[in-house]
FILUMPA-326548 format. One record per residue (C-alpha): residue number from 1; residue in one letter; z, x, y. Coordinates in pm, 1 decimal. Each point is the difference from the previous one (the first is absolute). Example, Ala and Ser with C-alpha at 12.3 -4.5 7.8 and 13.67 -1.06 7.14 Angstrom:
SITE  kepa  koltor         z         x         y
SITE     1       A     780.0    1230.0    -450.0
SITE     2       S     -66.0     137.0     344.0
//
This chain:
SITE  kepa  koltor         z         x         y
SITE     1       X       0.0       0.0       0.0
SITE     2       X    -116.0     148.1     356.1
SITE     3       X     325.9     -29.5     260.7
SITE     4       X     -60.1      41.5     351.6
SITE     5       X    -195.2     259.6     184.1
SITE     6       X     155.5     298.2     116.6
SITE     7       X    -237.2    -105.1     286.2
SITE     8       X     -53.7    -339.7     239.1
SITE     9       X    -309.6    -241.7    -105.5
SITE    10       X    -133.9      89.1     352.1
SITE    11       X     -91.3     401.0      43.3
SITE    12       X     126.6     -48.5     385.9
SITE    13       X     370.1     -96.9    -129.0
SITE    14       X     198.6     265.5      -4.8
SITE    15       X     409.1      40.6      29.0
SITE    16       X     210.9     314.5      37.4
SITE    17       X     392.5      66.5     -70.1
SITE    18       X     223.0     272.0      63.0
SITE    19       X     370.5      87.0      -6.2
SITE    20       X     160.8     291.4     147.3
SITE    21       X     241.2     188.0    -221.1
SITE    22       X     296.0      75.2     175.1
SITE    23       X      21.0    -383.0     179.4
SITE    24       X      17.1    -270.2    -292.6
SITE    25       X     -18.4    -340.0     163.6
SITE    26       X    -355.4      63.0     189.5
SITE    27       X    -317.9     -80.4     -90.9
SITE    28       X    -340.0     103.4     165.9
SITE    29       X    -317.1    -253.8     -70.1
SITE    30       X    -339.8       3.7     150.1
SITE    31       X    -330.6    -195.3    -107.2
SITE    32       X    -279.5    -154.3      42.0
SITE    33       X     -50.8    -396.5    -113.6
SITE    34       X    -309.8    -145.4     -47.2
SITE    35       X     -20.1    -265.4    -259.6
SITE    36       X     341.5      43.4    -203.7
SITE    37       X     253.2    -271.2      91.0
SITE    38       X     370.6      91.2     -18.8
SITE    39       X     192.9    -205.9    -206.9
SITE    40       X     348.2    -157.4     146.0
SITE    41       X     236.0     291.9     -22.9
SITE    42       X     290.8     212.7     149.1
SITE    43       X      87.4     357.1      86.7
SITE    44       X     366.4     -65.1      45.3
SITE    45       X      18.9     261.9     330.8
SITE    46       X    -143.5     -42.7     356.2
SITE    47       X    -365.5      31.2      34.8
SITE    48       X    -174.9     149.3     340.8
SITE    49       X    -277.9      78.7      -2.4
SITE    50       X    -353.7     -12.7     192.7
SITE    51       X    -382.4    -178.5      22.6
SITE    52       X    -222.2     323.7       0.5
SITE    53       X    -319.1    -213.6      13.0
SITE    54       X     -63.5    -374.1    -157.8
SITE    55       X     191.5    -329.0     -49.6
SITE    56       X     275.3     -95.8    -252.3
SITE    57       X     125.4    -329.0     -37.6
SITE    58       X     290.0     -49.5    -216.1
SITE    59       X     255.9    -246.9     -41.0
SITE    60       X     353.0     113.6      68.0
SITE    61       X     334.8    -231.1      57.8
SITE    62       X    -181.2    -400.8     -26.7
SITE    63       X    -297.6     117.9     274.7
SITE    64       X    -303.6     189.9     -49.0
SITE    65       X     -99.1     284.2     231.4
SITE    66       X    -289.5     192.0     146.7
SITE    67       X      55.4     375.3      75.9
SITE    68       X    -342.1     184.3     172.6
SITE    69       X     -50.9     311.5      72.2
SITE    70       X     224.3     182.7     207.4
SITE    71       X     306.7    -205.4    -137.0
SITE    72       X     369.0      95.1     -87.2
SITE    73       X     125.7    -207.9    -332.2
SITE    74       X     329.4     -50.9     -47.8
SITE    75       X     168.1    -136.4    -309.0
SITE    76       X     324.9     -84.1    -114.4
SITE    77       X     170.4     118.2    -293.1
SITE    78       X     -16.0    -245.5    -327.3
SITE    79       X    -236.0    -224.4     184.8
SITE    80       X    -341.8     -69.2    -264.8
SITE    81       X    -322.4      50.1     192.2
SITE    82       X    -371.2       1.0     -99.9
SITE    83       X    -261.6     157.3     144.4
SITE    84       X    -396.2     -30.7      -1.6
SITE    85       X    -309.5      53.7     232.4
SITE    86       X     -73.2    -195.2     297.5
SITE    87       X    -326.5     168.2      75.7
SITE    88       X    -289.2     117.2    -212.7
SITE    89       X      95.4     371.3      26.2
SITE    90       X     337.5     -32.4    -116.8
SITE    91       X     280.6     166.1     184.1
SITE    92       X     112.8     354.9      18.2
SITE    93       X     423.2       2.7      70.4
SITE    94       X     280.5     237.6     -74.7
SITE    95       X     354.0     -76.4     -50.9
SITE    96       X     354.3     196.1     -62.6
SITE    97       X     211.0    -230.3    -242.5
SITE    98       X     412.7      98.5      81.1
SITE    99       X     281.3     -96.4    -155.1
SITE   100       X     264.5    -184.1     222.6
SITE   101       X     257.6     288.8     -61.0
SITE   102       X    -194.5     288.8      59.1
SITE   103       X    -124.2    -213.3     366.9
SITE   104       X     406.3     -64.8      40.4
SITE   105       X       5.4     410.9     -91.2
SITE   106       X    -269.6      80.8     305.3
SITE   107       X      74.0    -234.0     256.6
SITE   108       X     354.3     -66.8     -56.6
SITE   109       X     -46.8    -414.1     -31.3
SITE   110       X      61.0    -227.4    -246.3
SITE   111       X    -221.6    -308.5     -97.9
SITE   112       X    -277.1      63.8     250.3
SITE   113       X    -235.6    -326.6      17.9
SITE   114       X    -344.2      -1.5     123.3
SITE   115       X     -56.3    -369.4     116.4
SITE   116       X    -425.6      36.7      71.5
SITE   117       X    -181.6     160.3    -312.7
SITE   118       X    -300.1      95.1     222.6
SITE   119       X     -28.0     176.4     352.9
SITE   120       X    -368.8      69.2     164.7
SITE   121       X      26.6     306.4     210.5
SITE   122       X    -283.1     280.9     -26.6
SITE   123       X     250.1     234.2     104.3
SITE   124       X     271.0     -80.0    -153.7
SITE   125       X    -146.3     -20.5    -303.3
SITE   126       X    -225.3     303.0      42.7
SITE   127       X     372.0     214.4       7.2
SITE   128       X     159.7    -196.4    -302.1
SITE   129       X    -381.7     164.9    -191.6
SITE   130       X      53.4     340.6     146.4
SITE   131       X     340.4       3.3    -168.5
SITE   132       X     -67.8    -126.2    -300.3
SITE   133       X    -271.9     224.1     -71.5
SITE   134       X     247.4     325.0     133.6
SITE   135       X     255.9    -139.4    -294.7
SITE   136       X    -275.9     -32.5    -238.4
SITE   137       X    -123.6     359.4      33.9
SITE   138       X     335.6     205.8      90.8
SITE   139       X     141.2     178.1    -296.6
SITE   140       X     362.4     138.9     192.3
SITE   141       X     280.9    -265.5     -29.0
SITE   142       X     145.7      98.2     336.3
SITE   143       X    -351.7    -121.4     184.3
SITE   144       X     -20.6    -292.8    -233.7
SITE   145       X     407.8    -144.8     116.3
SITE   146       X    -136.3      73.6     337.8
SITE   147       X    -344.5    -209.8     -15.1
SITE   148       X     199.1    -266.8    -189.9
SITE   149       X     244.7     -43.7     270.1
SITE   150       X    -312.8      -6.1     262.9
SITE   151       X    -183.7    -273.4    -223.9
SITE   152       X     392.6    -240.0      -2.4
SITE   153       X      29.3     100.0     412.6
SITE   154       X    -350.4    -119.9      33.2
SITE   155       X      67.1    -347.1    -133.8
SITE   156       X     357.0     -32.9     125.7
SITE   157       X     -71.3    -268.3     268.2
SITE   158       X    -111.1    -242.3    -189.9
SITE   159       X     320.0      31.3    -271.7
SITE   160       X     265.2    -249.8      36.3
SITE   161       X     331.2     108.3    -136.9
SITE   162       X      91.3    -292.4    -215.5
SITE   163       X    -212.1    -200.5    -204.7
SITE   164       X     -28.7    -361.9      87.6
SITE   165       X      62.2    -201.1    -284.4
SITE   166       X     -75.3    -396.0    -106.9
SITE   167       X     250.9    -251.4     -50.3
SITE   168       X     -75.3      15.0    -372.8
SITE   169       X      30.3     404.8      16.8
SITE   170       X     208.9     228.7    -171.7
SITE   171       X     259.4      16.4    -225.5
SITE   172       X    -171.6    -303.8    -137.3
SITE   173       X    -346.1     166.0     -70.4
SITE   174       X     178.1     362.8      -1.7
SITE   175       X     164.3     -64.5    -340.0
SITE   176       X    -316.4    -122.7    -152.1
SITE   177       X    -221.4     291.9     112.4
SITE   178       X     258.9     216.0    -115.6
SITE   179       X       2.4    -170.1    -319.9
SITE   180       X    -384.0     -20.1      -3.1
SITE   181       X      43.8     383.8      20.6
SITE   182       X     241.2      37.3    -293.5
SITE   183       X    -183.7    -186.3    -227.1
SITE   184       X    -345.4     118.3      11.6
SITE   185       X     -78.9      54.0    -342.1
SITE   186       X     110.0    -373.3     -65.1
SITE   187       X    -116.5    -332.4     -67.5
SITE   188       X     156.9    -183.8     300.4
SITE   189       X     -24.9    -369.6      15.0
SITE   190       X      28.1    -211.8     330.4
SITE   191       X     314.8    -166.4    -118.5
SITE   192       X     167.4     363.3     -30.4
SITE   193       X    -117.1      63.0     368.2
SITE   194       X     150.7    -295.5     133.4
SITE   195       X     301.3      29.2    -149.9
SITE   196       X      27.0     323.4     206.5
SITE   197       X     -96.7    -152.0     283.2
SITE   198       X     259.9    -291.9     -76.5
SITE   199       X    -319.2    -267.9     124.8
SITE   200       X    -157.7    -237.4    -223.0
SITE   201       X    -349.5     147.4    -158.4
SITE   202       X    -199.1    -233.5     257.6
SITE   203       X     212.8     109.0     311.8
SITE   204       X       3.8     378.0    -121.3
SITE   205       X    -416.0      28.9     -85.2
SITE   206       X     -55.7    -172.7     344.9
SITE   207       X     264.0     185.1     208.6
SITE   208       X     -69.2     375.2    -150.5
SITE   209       X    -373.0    -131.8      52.6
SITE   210       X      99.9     -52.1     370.9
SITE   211       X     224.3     360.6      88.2
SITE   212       X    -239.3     225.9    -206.2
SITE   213       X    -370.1    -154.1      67.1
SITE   214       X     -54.4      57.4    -386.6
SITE   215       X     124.0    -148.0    -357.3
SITE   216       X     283.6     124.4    -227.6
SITE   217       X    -285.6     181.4    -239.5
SITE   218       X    -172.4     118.5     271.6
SITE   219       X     338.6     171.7     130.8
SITE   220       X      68.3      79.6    -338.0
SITE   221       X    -327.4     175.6     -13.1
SITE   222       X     -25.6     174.1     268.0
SITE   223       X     400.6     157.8     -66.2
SITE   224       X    -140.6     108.1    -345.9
SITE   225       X    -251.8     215.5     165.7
SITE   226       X     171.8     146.4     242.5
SITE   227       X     220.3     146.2    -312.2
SITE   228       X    -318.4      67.7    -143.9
SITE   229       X     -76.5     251.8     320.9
SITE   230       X     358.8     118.4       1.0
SITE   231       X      -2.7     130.8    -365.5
SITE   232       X    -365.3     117.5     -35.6
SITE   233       X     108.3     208.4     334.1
SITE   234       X     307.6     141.2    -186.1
SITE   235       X    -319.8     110.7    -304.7
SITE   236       X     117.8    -282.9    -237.7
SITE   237       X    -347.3     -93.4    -262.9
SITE   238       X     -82.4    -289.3      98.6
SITE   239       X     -18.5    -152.9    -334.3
SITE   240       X     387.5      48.4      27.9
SITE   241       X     -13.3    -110.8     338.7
SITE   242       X    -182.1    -378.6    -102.0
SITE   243       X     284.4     -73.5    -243.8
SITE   244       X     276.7      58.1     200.6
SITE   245       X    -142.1    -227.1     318.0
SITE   246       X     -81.7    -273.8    -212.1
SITE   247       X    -406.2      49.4     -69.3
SITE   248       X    -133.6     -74.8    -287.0
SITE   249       X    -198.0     340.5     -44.4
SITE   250       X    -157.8     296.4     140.5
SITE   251       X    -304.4    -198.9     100.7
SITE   252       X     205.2    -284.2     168.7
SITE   253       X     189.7     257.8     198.1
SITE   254       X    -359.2     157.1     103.5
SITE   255       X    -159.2    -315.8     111.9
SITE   256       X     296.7    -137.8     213.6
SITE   257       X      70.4     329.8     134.6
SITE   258       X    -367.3      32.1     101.0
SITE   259       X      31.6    -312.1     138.5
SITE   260       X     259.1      24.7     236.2
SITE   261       X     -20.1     369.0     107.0
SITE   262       X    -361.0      53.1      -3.2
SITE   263       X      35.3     322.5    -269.7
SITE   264       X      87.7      59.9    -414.1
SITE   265       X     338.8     108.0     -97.1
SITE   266       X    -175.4     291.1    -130.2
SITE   267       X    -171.1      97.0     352.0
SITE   268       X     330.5    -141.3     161.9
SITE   269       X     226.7     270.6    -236.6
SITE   270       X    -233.9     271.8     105.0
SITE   271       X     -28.4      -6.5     322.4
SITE   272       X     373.8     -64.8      91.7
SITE   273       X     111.8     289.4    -282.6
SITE   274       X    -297.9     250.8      98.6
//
């Protein structure tokens, strides 16, 4: 049986990762989109990033969103976006996933909230590029602290310092994400989710529907594969890696991964470990 590609359907499709050694909790991305459609997922750490040339529209917290070129993004932690072409050529964009406690490590603030996803401003925008490509290329972990802290200044004006939250918000839907989490490799049934929720399986699907803009499986989903990333970064096989999130096999963890982070584990593994 033929899995998936090691490369997109479209030759134009391309995506990039890298981590820096000494600074776990960073990730570098840059690529270019032109046909494949990103899955709903998460990256569980702030995203910031920037439009090199191109639209994206994705869908990100109930509302879907254009970002052109010359655009800052700005994404949430644990919040499930997608992400495909708005325009024939695709888009071009770079991004710096961060972990909330290595951003509470640089800037000293805990539970930073960016209220707008996207911000047009050529210039703006053009700076957030310049130092993403300077962390992508720099090799010394002193200049690499030092760019990081530039990128985190750069989008500090439009962080709030406490994230707003719904009437139906945490601990509520807290527990049950937390539970989603330590139960991965599980066949969870709604009932079991309500119960955690203490709502009725109606009020629960509809509310957790309502704070998270996506289903229980699609949550579930999208936490698997983030553990997915996690332990193929750490050099886990990820036959290994399938059973213990919850995939059927190898192939299932290929295809969804694919899916939702536009590369294979395999490519994933390599470029992260390289």
């Amino acid at each position: 049986m033929q899995g998936v590609p090691e490369h997109f359907d479209h030759p134009l499709d391309r995506a990039q990762f890298r981590r820096p050694a000494h600074r776990d909790g960073v990730e570098l991305y840059r690529a270019h989109i032109v046909r494949h459609t990103f899955e709903p997922h998460t990256h569980e750490a702030y995203g910031l990033g920037a439009i090199e040339t191109g639209v994206e529209r994705f869908r990100y917290r109930g509302s879907d969103h254009l970002a052109p070129q010359d655009s800052r993004v700005m994404m949430n932690p644990d919040v499930l976006h997608t992400g495909r072409a708005e325009t024939d050529g695709g888009w071009r964009y770079r991004m710096a996933y961060i972990d909330a406690d290595v951003v509470e490590t640089v800037t000293g603030q805990r539970g930073l909230w960016f209220r707008d996803a996207v911000e047009h401003d050529a210039a703006r925008a053009k700076r957030v590029t310049v130092l993403l490509d300077a962390l992508w290329r720099t090799d010394e972990p002193l200049a690499f602290d030092g760019l990081l802290f530039e990128l985190l200044d750069a989008f500090a004006d439009q962080a709030r310092t406490a994230r707003p939250l719904s009437r139906d918000a945490a601990p509520r839907f807290a527990r049950v994400v937390e539970f989603l989490r330590d139960n991965l490799a599980r066949r969870l049934t709604l009932d079991e989710l309500a119960a955690v929720a203490e709502l009725s399986p109606f009020h629960f699907l509809r509310a957790f529907r309502t704070q998270y803009d996506a289903t229980p499986q699609q949550m579930l989903m999208a936490l698997r594969l983030f553990e997915a990333k996690r332990r193929l970064a750490d050099g886990a096989a990820p036959a290994q890696v399938a059973a213990d999130v919850g995939l059927s096999d190898q192939a299932h963890l290929t295809r969804a991964f694919a899916q939702r982070y536009g590369v294979t584990p395999a490519r994933y593994q390599r470029q992260v470990r390289s």
